[in-house]
PASEBA-1860 file (N, C-alpha, C; in nm, 3 decimals):
! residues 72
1> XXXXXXXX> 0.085/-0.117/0.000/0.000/0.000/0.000/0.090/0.125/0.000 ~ 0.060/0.204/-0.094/0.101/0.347/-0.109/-0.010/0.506/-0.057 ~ 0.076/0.566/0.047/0.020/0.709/0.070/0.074/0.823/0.043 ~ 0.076/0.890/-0.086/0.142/0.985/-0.095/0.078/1.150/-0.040 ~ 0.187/1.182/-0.054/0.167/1.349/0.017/0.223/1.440/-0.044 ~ 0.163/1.555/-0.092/0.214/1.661/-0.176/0.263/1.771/-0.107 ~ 0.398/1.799/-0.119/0.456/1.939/-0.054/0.528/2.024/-0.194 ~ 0.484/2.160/-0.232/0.491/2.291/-0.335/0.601/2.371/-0.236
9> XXXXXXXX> 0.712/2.373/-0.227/0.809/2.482/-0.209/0.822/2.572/-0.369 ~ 0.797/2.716/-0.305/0.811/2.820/-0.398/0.887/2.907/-0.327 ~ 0.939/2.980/-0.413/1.057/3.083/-0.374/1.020/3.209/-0.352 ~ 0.827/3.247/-0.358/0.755/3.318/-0.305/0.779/3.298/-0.166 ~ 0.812/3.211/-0.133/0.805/3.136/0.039/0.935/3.217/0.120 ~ 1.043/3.228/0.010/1.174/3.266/0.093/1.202/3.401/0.048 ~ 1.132/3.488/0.016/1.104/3.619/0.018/1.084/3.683/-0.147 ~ 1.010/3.766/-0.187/0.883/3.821/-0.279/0.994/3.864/-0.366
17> XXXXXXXX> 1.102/3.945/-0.355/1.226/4.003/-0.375/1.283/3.920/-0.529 ~ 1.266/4.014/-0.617/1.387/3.926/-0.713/1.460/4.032/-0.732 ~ 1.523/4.140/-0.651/1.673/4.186/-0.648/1.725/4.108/-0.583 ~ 1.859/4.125/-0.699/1.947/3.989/-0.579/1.990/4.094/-0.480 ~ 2.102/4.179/-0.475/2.093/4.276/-0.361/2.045/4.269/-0.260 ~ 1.932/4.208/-0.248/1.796/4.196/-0.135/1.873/4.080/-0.018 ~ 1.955/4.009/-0.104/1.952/3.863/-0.038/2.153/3.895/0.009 ~ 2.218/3.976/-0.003/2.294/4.001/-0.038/2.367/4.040/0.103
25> XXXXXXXX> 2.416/3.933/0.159/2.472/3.912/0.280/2.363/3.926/0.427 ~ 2.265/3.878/0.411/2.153/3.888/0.484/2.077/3.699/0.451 ~ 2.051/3.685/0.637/1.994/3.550/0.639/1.835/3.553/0.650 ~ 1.817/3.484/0.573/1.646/3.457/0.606/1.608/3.336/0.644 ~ 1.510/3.370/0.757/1.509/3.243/0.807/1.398/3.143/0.704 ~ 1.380/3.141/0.639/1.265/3.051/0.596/1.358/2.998/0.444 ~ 1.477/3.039/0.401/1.537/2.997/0.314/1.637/3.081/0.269 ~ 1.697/3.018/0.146/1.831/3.129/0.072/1.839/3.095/-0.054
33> XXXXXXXX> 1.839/3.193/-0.117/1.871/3.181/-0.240/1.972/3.224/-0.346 ~ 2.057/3.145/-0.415/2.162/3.183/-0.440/2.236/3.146/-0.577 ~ 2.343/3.123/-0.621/2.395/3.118/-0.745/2.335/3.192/-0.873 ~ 2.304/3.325/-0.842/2.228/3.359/-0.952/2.072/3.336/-0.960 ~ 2.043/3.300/-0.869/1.895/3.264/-0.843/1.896/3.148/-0.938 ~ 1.996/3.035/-0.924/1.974/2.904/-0.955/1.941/2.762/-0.847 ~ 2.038/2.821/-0.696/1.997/2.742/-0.596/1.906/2.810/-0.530 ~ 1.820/2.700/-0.496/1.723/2.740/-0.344/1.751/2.673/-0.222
41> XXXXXXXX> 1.747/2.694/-0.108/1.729/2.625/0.000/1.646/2.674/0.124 ~ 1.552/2.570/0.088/1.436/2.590/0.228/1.481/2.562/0.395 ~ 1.444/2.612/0.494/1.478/2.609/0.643/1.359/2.549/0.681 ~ 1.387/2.474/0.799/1.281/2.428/0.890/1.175/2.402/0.809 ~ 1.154/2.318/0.726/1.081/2.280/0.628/1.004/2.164/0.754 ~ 0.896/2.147/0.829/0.856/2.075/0.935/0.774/1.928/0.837 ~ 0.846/1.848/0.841/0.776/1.736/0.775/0.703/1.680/0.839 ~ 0.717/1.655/0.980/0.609/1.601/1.055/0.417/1.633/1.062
49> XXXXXXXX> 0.482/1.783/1.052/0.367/1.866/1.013/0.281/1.824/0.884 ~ 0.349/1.814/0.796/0.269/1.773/0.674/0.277/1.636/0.624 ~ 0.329/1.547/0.728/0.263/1.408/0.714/0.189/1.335/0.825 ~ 0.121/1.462/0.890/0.030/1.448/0.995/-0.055/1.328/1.001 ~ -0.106/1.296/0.874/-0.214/1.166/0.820/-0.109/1.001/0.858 ~ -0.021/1.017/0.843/0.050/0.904/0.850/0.192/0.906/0.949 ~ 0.232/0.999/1.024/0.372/1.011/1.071/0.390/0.894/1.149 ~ 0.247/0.891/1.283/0.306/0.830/1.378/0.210/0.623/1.359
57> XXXXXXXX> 0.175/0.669/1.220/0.126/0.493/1.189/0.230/0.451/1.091 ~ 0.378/0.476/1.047/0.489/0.469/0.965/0.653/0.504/1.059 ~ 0.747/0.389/1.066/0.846/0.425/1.094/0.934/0.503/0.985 ~ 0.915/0.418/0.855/1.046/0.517/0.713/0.948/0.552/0.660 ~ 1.012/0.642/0.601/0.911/0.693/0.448/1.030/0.729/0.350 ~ 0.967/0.725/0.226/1.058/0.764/0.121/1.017/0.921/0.068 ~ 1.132/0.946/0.048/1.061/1.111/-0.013/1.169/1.147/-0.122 ~ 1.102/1.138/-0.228/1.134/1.181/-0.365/1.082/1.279/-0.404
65> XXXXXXXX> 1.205/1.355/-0.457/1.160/1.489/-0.540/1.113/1.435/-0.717 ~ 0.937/1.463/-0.799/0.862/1.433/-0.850/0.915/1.548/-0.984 ~ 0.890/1.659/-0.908/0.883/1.763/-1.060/0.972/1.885/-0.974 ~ 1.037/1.944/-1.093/1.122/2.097/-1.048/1.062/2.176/-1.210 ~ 0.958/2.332/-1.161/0.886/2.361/-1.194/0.988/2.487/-1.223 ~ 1.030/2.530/-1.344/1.046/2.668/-1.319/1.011/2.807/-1.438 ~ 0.988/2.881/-1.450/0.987/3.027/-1.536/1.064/3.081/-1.574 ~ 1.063/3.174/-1.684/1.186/3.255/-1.724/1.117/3.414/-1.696
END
């Protein structure tokens, strides 16, 4: 049996800002973004939280990244 769970990280999430300047020796806590606005990295991303339906009826879970969505 399979339960999957959908989690959308957007870079709306780690601040609205597309000057890079903005990000430009300054930490944010909810993520960072960097190389040219090619890397992202999310903080405290709470997984427990959003596998509320299944956390504590599952010891492993697998978590694969599905799709990387992006714009020009």
């Amino acid at each position: 049996m399979t339960k999957n769970i959908s989690l959308s990280l957007k870079i709306i999430q780690i601040n609205t800002s597309r000057i890079f300047a903005d990000y430009l020796g300054t930490t944010i806590s909810t993520g960072q973004i960097a190389n040219n606005w090619t890397s992202y990295t999310w903080y405290n991303v709470n997984l427990r939280n959003l596998l509320v339906p299944i956390y504590n009826k599952y010891n492993k879970f697998n978590i694969s990244l599905n799709n990387v969505i992006t714009s020009s």
